[in-house]
C-alpha positions as CSV (number, residue, x, y, z in Angstrom):
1,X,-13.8,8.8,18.0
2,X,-11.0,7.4,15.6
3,X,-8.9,4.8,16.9
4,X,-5.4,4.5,15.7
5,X,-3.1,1.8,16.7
6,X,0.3,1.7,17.3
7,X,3.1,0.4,14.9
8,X,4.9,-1.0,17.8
9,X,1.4,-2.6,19.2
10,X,2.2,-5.8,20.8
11,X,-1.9,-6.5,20.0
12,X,-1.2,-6.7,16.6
13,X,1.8,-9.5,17.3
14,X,0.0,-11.4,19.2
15,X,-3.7,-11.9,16.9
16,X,-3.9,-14.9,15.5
17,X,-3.3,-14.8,12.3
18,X,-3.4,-18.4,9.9
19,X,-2.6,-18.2,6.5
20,X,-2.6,-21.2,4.8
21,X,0.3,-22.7,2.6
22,X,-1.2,-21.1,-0.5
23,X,-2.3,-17.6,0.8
24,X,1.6,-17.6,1.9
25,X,2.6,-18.8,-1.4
26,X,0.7,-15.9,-2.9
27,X,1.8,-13.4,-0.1
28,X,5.5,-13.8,-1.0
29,X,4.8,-12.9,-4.8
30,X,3.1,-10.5,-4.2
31,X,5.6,-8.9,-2.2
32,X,8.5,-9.7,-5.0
33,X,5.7,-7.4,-7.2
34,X,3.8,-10.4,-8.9
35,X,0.4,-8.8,-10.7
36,X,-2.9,-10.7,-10.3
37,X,-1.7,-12.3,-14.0
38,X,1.4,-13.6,-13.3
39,X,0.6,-15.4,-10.0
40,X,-1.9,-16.9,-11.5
41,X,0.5,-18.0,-14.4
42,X,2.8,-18.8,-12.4
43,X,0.7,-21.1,-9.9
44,X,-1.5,-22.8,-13.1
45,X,-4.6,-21.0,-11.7
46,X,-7.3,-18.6,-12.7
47,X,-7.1,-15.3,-12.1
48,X,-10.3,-14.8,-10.2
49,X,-8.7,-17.8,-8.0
50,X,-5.6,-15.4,-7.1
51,X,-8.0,-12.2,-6.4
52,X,-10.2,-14.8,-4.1
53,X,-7.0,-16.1,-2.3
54,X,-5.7,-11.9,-2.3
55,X,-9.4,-10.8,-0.4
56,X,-9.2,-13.9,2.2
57,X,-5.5,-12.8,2.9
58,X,-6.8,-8.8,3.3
59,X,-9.4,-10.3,5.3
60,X,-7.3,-12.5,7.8
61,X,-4.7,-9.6,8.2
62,X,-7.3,-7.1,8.7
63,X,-5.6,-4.7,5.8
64,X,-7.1,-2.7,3.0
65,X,-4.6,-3.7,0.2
66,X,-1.4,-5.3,-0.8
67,X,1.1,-3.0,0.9
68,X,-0.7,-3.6,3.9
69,X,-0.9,-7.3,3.0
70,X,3.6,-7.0,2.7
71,X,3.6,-5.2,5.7
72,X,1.5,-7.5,7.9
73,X,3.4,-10.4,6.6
74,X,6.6,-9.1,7.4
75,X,5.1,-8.2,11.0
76,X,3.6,-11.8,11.7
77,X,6.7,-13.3,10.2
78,X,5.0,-14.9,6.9
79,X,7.6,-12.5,5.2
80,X,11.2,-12.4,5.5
81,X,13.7,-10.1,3.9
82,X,16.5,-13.1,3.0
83,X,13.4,-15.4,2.0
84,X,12.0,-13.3,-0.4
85,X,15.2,-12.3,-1.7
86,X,15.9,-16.3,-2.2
87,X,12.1,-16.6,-2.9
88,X,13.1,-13.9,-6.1
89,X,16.1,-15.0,-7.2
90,X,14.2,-18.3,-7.9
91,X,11.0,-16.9,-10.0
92,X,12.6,-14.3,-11.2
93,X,13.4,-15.8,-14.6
94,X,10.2,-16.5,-16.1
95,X,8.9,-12.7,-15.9
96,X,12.0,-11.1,-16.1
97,X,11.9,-10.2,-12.7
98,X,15.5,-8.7,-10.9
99,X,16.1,-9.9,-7.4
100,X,16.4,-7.4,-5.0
101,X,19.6,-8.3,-3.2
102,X,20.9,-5.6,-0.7
């Protein structure tokens, strides 16, 4: 039997879920569309230190990859739209990047 759960599952809401400060940090790039590279550019760490911090993240928000990873944060309130638009508009030089705004 396949269970599915609910988008609107108030389960979900309420599992503890701790990231810590750098798992967050890497959270909001990657949900401004930061690659593996640039994060760990960007931070001054290796790149198998970002795909480490990436797994624990998929691991503590019980997802299978990074759009679940965005959507999770958004639902646990890691993520914000007017923080990661703010979050963008900030690291968005280095790589080019374009904030969203809407």
């Amino acid at each position: 039997m396949i269970l599915q759960r609910s988008p609107h599952s108030t389960a979900l809401k309420s599992m503890p879920t701790t990231l810590t400060n750098r798992e967050c940090e890497i959270l909001r790039l990657v949900a401004n569309e930061y690659n593996t590279l640039q994060v760990a550019d960007l931070l001054c760490i290796s790149e198998y230190t970002v795909v480490s911090h990436r797994q624990n993240i998929m691991i503590k928000l019980n997802v299978k990859n990074a759009a679940g990873m965005v959507r999770r944060g958004f639902e646990i309130g890691v993520l914000s739209l007017s923080n990661e638009i703010k979050e963008a508009d900030r690291s968005a030089n280095k790589y080019n990047h374009q904030a969203v705004t809407i």
